[in-house]
C-alpha atoms as an extended CHARMM CRD file, in Angstrom:
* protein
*
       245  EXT
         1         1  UNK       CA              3.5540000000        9.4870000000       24.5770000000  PROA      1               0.0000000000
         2         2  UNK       CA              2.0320000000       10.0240000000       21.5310000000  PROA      2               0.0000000000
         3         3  UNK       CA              1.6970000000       12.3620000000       18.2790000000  PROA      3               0.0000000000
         4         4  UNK       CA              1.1500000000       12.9940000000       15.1400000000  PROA      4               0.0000000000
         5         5  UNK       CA              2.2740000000       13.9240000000       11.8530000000  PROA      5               0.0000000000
         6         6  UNK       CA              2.4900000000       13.7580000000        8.0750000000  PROA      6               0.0000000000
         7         7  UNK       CA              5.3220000000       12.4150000000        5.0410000000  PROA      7               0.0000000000
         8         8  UNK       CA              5.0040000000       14.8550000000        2.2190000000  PROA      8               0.0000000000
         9         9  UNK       CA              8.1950000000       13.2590000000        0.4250000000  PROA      9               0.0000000000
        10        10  UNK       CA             10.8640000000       11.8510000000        0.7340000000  PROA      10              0.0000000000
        11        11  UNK       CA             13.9540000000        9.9990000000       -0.8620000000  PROA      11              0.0000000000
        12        12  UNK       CA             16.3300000000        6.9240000000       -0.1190000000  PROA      12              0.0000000000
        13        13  UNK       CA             20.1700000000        6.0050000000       -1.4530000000  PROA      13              0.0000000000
        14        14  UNK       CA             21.2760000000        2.5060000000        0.2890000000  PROA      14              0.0000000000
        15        15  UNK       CA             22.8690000000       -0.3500000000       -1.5200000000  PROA      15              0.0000000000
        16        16  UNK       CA             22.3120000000        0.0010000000       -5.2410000000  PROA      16              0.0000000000
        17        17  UNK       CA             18.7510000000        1.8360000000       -4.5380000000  PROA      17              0.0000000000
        18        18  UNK       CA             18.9900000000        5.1560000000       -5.5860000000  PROA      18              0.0000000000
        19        19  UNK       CA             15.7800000000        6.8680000000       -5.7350000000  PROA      19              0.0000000000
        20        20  UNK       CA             12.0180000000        6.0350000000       -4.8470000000  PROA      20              0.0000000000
        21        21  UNK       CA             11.1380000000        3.8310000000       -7.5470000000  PROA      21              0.0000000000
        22        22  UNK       CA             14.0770000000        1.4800000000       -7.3700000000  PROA      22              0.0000000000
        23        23  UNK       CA             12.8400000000        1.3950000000       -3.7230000000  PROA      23              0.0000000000
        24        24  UNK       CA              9.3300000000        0.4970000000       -4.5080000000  PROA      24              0.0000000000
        25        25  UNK       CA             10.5500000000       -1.9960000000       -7.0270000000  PROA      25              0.0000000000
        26        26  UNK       CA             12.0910000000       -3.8140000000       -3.7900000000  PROA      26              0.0000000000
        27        27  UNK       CA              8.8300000000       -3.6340000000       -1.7270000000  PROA      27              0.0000000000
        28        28  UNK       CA              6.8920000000       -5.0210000000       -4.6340000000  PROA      28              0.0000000000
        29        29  UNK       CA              9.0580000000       -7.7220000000       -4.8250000000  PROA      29              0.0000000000
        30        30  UNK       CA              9.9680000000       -7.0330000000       -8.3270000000  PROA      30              0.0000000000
        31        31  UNK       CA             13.9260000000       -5.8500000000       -7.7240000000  PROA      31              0.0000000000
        32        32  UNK       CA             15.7480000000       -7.7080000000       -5.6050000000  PROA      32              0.0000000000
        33        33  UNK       CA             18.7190000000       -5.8480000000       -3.5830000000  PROA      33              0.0000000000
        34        34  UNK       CA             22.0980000000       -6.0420000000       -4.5150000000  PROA      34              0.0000000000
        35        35  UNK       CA             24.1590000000       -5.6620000000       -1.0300000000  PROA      35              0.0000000000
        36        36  UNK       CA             27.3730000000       -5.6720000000       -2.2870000000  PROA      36              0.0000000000
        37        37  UNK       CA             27.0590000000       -2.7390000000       -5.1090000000  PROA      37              0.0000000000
        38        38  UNK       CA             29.4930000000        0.2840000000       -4.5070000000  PROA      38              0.0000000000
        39        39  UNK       CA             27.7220000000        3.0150000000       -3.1930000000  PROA      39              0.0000000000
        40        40  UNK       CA             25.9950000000        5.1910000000       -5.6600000000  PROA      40              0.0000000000
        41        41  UNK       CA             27.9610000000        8.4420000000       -6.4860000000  PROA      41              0.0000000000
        42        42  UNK       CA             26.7550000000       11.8230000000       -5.4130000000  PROA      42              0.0000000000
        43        43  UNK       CA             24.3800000000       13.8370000000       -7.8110000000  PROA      43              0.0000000000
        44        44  UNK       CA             24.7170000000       17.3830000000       -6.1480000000  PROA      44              0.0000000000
        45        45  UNK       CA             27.9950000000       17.4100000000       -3.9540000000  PROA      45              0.0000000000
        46        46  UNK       CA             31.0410000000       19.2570000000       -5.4720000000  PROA      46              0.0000000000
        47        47  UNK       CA             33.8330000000       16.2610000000       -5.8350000000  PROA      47              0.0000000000
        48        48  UNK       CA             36.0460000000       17.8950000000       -3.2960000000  PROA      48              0.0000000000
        49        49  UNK       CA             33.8870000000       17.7510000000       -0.8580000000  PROA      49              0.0000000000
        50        50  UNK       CA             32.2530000000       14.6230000000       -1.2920000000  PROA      50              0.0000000000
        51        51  UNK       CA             35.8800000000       13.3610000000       -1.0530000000  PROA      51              0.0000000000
        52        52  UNK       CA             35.9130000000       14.4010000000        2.3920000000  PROA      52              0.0000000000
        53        53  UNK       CA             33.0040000000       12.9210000000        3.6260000000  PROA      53              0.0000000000
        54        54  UNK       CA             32.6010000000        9.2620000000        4.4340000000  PROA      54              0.0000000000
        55        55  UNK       CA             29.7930000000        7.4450000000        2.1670000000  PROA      55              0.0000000000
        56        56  UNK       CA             27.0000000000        7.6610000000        4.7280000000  PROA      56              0.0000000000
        57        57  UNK       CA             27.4250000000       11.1230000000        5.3090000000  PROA      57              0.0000000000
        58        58  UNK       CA             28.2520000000       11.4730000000        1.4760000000  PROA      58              0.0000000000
        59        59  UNK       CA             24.5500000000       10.0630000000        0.6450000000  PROA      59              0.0000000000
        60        60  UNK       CA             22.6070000000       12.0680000000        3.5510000000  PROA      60              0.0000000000
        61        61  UNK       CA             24.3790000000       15.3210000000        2.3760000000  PROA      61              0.0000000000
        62        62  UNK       CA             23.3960000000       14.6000000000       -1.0730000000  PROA      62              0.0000000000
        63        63  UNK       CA             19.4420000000       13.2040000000       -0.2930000000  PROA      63              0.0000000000
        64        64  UNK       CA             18.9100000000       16.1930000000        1.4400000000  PROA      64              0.0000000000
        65        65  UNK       CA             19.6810000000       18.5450000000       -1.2080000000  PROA      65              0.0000000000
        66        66  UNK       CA             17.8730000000       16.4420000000       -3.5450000000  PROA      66              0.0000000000
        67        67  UNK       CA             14.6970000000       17.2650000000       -1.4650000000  PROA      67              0.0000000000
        68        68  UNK       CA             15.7750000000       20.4920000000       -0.9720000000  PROA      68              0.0000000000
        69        69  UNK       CA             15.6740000000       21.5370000000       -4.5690000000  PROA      69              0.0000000000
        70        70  UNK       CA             12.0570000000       20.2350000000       -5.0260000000  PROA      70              0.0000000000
        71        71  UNK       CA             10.7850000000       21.8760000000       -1.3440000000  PROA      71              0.0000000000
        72        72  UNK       CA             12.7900000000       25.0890000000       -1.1780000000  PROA      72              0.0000000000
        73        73  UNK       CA             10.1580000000       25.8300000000        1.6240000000  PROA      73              0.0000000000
        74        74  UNK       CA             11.8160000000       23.8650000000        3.8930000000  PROA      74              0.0000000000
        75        75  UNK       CA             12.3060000000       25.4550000000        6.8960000000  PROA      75              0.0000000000
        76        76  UNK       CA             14.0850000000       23.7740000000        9.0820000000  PROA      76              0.0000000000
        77        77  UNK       CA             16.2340000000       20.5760000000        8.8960000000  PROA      77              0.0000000000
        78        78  UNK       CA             17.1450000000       17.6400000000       11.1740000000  PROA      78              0.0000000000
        79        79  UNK       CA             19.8830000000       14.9080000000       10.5990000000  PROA      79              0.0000000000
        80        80  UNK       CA             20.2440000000       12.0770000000       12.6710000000  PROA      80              0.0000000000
        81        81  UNK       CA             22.3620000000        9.1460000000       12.9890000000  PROA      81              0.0000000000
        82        82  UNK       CA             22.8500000000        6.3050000000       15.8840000000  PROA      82              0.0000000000
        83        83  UNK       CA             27.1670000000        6.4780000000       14.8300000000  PROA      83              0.0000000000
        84        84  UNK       CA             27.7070000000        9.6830000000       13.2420000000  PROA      84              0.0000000000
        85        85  UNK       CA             31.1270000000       10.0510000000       12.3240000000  PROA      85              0.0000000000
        86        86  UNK       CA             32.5790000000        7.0170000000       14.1350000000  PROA      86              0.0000000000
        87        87  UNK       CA             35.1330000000        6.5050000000       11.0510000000  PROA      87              0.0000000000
        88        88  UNK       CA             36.9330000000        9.6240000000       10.8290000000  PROA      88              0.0000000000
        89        89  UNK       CA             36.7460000000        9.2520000000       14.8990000000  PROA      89              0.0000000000
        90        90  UNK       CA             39.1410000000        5.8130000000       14.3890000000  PROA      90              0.0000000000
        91        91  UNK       CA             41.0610000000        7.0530000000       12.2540000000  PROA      91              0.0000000000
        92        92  UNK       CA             41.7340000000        9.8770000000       14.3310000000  PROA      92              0.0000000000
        93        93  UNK       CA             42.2490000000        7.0320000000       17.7030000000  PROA      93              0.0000000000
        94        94  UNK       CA             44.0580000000        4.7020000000       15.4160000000  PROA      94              0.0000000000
        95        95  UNK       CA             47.0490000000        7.6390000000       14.4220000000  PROA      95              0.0000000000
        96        96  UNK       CA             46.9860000000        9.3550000000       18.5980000000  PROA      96              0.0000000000
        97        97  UNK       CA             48.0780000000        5.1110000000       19.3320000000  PROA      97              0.0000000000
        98        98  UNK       CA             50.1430000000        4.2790000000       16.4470000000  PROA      98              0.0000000000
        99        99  UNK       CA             51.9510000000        7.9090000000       17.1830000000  PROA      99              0.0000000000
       100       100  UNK       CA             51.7330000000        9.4140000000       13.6990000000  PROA      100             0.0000000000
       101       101  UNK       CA             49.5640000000       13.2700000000       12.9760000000  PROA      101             0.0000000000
       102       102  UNK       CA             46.2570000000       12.9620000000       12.8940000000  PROA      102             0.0000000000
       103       103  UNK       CA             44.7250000000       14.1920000000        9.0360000000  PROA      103             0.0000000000
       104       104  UNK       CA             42.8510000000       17.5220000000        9.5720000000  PROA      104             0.0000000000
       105       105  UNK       CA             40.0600000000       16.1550000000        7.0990000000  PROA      105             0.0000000000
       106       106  UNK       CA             39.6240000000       13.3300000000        9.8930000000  PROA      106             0.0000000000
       107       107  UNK       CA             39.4020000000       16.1130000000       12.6800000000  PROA      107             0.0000000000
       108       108  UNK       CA             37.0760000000       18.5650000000       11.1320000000  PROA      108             0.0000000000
       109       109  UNK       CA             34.8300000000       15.8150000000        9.5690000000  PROA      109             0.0000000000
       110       110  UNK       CA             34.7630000000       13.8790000000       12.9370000000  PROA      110             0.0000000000
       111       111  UNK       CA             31.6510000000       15.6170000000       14.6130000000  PROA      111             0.0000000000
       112       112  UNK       CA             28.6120000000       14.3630000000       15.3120000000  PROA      112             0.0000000000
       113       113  UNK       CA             26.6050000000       17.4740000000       13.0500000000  PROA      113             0.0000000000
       114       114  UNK       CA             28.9300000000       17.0800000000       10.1320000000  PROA      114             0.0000000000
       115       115  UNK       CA             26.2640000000       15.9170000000        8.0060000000  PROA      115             0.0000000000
       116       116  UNK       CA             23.8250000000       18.8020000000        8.6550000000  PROA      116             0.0000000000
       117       117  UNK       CA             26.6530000000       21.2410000000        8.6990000000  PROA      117             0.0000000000
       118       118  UNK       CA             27.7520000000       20.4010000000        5.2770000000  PROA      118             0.0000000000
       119       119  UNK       CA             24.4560000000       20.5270000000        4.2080000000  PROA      119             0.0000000000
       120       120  UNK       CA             23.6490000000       24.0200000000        5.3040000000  PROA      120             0.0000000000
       121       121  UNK       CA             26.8830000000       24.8580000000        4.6210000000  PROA      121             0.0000000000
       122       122  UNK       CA             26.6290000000       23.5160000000        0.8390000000  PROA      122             0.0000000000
       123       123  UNK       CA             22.9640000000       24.6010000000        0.0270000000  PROA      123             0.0000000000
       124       124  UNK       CA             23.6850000000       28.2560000000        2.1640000000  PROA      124             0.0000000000
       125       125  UNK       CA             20.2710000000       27.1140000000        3.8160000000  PROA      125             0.0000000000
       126       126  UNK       CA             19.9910000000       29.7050000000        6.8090000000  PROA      126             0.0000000000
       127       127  UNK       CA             17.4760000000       27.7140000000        8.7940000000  PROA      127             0.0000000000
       128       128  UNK       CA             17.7370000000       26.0390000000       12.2420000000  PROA      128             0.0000000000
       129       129  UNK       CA             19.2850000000       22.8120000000       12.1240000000  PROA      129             0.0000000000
       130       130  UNK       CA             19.8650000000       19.6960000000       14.7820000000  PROA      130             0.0000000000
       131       131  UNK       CA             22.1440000000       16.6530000000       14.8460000000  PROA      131             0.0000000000
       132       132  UNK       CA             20.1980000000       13.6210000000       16.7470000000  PROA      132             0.0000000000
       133       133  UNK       CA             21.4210000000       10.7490000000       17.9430000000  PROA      133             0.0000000000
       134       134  UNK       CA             19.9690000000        7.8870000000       20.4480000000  PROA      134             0.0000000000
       135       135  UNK       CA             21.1910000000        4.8020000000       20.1660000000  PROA      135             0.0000000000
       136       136  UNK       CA             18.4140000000        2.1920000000       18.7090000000  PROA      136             0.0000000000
       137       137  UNK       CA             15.7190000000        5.1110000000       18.9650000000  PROA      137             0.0000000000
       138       138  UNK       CA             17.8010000000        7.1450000000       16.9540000000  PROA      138             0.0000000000
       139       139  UNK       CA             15.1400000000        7.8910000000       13.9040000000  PROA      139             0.0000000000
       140       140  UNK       CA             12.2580000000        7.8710000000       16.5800000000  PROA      140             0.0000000000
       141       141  UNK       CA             13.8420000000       10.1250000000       18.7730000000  PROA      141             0.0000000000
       142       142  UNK       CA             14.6590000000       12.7070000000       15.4710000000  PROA      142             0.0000000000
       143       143  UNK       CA             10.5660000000       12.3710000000       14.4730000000  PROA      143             0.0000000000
       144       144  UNK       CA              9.9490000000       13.6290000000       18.1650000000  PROA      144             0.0000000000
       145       145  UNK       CA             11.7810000000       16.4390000000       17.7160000000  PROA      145             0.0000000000
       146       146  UNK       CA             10.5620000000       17.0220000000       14.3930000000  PROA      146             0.0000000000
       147       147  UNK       CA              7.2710000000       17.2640000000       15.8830000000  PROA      147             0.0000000000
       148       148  UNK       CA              8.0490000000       19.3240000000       18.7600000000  PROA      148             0.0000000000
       149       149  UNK       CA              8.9450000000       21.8910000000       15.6950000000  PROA      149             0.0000000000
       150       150  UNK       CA              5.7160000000       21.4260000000       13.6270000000  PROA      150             0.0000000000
       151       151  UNK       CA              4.0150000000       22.7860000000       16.8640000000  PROA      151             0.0000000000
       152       152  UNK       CA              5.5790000000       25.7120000000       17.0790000000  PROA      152             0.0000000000
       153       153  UNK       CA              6.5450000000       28.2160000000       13.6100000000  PROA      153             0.0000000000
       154       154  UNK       CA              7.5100000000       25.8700000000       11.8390000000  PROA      154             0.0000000000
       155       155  UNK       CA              5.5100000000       24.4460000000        8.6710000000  PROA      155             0.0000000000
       156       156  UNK       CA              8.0000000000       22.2020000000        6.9170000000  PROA      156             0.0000000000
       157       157  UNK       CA             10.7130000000       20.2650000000        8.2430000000  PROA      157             0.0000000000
       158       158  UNK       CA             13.0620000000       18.1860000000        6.6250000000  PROA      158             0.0000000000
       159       159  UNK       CA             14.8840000000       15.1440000000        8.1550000000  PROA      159             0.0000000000
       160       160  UNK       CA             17.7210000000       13.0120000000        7.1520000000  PROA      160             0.0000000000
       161       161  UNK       CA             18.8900000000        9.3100000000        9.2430000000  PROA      161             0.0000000000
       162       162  UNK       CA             21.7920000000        8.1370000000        7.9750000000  PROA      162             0.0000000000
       163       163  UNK       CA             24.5420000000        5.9350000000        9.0550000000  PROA      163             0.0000000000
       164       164  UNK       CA             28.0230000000        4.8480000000        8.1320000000  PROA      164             0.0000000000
       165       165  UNK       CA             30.2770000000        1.4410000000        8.1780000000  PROA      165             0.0000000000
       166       166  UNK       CA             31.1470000000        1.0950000000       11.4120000000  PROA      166             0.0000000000
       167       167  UNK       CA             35.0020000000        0.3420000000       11.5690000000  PROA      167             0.0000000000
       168       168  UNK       CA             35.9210000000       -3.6180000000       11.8600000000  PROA      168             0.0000000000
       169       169  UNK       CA             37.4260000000       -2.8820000000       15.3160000000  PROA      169             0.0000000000
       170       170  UNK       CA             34.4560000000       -2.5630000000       16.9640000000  PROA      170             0.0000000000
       171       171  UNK       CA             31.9810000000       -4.6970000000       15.2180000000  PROA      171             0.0000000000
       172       172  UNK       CA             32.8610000000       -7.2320000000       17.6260000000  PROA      172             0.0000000000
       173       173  UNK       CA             31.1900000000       -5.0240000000       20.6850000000  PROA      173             0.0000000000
       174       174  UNK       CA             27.9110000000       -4.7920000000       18.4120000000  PROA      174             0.0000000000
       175       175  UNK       CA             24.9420000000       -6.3840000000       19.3170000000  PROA      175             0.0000000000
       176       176  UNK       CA             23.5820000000       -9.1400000000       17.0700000000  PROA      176             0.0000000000
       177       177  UNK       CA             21.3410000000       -7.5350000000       13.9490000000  PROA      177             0.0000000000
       178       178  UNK       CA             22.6470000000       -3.8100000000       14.8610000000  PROA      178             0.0000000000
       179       179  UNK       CA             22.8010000000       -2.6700000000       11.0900000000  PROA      179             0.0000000000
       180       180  UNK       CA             26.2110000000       -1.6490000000        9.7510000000  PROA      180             0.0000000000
       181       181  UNK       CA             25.9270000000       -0.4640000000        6.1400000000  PROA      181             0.0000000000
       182       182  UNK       CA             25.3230000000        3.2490000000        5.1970000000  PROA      182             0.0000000000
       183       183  UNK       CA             22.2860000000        4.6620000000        4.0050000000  PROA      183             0.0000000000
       184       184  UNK       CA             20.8590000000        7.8020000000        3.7290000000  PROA      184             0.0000000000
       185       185  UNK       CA             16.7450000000        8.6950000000        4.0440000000  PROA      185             0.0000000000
       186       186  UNK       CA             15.0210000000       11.3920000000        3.9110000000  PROA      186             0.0000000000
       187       187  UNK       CA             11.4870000000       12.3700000000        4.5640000000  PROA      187             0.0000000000
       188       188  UNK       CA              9.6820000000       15.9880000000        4.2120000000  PROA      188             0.0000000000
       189       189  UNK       CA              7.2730000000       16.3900000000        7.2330000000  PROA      189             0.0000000000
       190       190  UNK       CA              4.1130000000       18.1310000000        7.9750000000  PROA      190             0.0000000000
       191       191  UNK       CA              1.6390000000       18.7750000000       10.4520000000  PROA      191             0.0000000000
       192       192  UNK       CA             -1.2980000000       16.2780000000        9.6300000000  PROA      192             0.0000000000
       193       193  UNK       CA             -2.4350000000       13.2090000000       11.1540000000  PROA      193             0.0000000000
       194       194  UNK       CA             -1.1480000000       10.3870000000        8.7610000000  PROA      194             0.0000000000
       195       195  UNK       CA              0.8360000000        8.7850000000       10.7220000000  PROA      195             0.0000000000
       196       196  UNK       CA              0.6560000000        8.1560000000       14.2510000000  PROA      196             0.0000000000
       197       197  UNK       CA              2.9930000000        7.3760000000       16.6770000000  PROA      197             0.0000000000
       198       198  UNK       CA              2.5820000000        5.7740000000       20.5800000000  PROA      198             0.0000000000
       199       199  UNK       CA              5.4400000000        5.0660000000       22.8130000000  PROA      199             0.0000000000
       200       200  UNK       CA              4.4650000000        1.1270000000       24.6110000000  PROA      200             0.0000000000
       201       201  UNK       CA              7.0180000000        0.4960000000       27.4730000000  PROA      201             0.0000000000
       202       202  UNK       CA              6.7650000000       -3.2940000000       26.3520000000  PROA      202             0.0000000000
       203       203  UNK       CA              9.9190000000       -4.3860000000       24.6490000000  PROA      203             0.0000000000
       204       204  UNK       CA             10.1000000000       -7.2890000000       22.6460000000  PROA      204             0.0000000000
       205       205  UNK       CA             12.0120000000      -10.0330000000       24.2600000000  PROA      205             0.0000000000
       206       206  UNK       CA             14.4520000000      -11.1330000000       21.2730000000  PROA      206             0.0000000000
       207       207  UNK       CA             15.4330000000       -8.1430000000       18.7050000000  PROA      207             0.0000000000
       208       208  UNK       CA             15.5750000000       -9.5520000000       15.4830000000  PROA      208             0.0000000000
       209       209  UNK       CA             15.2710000000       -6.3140000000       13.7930000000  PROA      209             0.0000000000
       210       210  UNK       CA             17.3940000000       -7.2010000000        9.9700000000  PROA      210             0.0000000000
       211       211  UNK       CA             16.9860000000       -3.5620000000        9.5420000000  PROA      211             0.0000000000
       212       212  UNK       CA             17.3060000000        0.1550000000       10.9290000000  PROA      212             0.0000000000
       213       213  UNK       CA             14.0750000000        1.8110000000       12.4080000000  PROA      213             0.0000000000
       214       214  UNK       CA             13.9550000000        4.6160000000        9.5570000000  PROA      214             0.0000000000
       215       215  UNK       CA             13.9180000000        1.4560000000        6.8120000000  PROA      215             0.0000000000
       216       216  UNK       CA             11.8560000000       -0.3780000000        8.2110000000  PROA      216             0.0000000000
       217       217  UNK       CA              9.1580000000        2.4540000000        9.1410000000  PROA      217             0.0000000000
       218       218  UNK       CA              9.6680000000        3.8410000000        5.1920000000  PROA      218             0.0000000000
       219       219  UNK       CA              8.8780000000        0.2860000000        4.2030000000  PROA      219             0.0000000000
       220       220  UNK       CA              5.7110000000        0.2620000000        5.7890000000  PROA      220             0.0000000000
       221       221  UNK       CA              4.9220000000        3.6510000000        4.9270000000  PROA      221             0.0000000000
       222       222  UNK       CA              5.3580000000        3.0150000000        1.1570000000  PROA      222             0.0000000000
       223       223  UNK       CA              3.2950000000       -0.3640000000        1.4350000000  PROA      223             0.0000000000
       224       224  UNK       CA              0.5540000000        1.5530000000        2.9650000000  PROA      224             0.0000000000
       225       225  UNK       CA              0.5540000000       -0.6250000000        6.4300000000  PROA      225             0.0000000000
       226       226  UNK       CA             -2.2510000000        0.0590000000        8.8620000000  PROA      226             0.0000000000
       227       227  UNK       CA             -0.7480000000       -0.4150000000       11.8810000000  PROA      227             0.0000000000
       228       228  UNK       CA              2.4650000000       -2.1480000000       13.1260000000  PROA      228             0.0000000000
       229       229  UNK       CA              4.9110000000       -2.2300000000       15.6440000000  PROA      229             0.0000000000
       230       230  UNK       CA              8.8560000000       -0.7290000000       15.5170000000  PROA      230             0.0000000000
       231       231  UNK       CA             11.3420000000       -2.3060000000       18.1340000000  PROA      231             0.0000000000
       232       232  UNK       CA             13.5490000000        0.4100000000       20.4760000000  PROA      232             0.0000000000
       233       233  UNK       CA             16.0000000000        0.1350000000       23.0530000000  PROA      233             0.0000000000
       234       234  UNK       CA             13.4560000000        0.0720000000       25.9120000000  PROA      234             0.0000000000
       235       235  UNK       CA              9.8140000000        0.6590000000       24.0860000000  PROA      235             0.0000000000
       236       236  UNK       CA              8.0050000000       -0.5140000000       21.1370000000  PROA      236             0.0000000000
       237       237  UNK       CA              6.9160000000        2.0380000000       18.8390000000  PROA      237             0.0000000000
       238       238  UNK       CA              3.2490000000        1.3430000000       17.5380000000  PROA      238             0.0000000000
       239       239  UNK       CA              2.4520000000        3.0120000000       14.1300000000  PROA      239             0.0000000000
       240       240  UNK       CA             -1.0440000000        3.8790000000       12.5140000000  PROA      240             0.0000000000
       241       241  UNK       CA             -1.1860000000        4.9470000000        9.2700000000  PROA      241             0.0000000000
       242       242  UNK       CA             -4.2840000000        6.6490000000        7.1520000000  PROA      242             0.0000000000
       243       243  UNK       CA             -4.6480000000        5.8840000000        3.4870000000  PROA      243             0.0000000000
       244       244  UNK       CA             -2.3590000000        7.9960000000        1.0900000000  PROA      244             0.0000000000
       245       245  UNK       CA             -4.4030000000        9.9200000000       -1.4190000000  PROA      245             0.0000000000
C-alpha cells in the first residue's frame, strides 16, 4: 500500500505548547517541554461546553476550529483517536459497580465521535465527518481515509488525532511506551505528492516509540526529514517527504 498527499496547515496544543511556533521552538531545541503544565485553556469553545468535555477532546474541539476559521473551505473533517472517550466511559463503569446514577454529561460525552460531533455541532459545519480509531495505527489509519476522500470530491480535508488521560485503572494493562497524556493535532490536507506514505509488513522487534504516531510524523514533517520510518501495530510506515517551499 501506498499514497500520497499534501499538509497545507496545521496546528498542535499538548503540554504547555500551544501553537506552531512554541512547537518549532521544541524541534529547534530552543524550548524545552514542560510536561507537567496544566493544559492550556480553550480559545474558541463556549465555557459550558468545554466544561463538558474532557481535556483531550477539549483541545481537538478547539484546534479544529482554530483551523477552521483560517480554511473555511474545508470540506470535510476527520477526528481520530486510539481511546476516545475512555474517561467519561469509567466514570460511567465506576457508578453501574459502585451502584450510584450514572451523570448524563458522562453518557452523552462517552462516544467514540464526540469530538467531531461537537465540532460540527459548535462551528454548524454541514460537511461529512468520521470518527477513526485503530489501535497503534490510529493516525495512519485516519490519513488513509483522508486520502481515500481527496480521490473522490473532495478538495480539502481537515483532520484532528487526539487523545485523553487514560484512567489509572487501566494503565496497568498498557503496554510499555503507549502514550497517555492528551494532545490535540491538526493538519489541513491536500491532494499533492509531499508526502508519501508505504505500508512495510516488517515490524520492528522492540517498540520504543516515547511518542504517538501523529507527533512523531509532525516532528519530522516540520524538520523537513527526507525519509524515515513510523512504528505500527503490525507494519512500519515509511515516509518520504519533498522540500517545503
Amino acid at each position: 500500500m501506498n499514497f500520497n498527499l499534501a499538509i497545507a496547515d496545521y496546528r498542535i496544543k499538548a503540554f504547555d505548547i500551544v501553537n506552531n511556533e512554541q512547537f518549532e521552538e521544541v524541534i529547534n531545541g530552543t524550548r524545552e517541554i514542560d510536561k507537567e503544565n496544566k493544559p492550556p485553556k480553550p480559545e474558541k469553545i463556549p465555557m459550558m461546553t468545554a466544561r463538558r468535555l474532557s481535556i483531550g477532546c477539549r483541545m481537538a474541539v478547539d484546534v479544529g476550529t482554530l483551523l477552521l476559521e483560517k480554511h473555511p473551505d474545508i470540506d470535510a473533517v476527520i477526528y481520530s483517536s486510539r481511546s476516545g472517550e475512555i474517561e467519561h466511559n469509567f466514570k460511567i463503569l465506576d457508578a453501574v459497580t459502585s451502584g450510584r446514577e450514572c451523570s448524563p454529561t458522562d453518557f452523552s460525552m462517552s462516544v467514540h465521535n464526540c469530538g467531531v460531533g461537537n465540532f460540527t455541532i459548535l462551528n454548524k459545519a454541514k460537511i461529512p465527518s468520521t470518527s477513526v480509531s485503530s489501535g497503534k495505527d490510529t493516525f495512519m489509519q485516519a490519513l488513509i481515509d483522508a486520502y481515500a476522500m481527496l480521490q473522490t470530491d473532495y478538495k480539502k480535508v481537515l483532520l484532528v488525532d487526539y487523545e485523553v488521560t487514560i484512567p489509572t485503572f487501566y494503565t496497568g494493562y498498557l503496554r510499555e511506551y503507549t502514550p497517555n497524556f492528551p494532545y490535540a493535532i491538526g493538519l489541513i490536507l491536500t491532494n499533492g505528492d509531499d508526502i508519501k506514505v508505504t505500508k512495510n509488513t516488517q515490524t520492528a522487534s522492540v517498540d520504543t516509540t516515547e511518542f504517538p504516531q501523529v507527533i512523531e510524523f509532525l516532528k519530522n514533517f516540520v524538520k523537513n526529514t527526507k525519509a524515515y520510518s513510523l512504528e505500527g501495530q503490525n507494519c512500519t510506515w515509511q515516509i518520504e517527504q519533498q522540500d517545503k517551499h
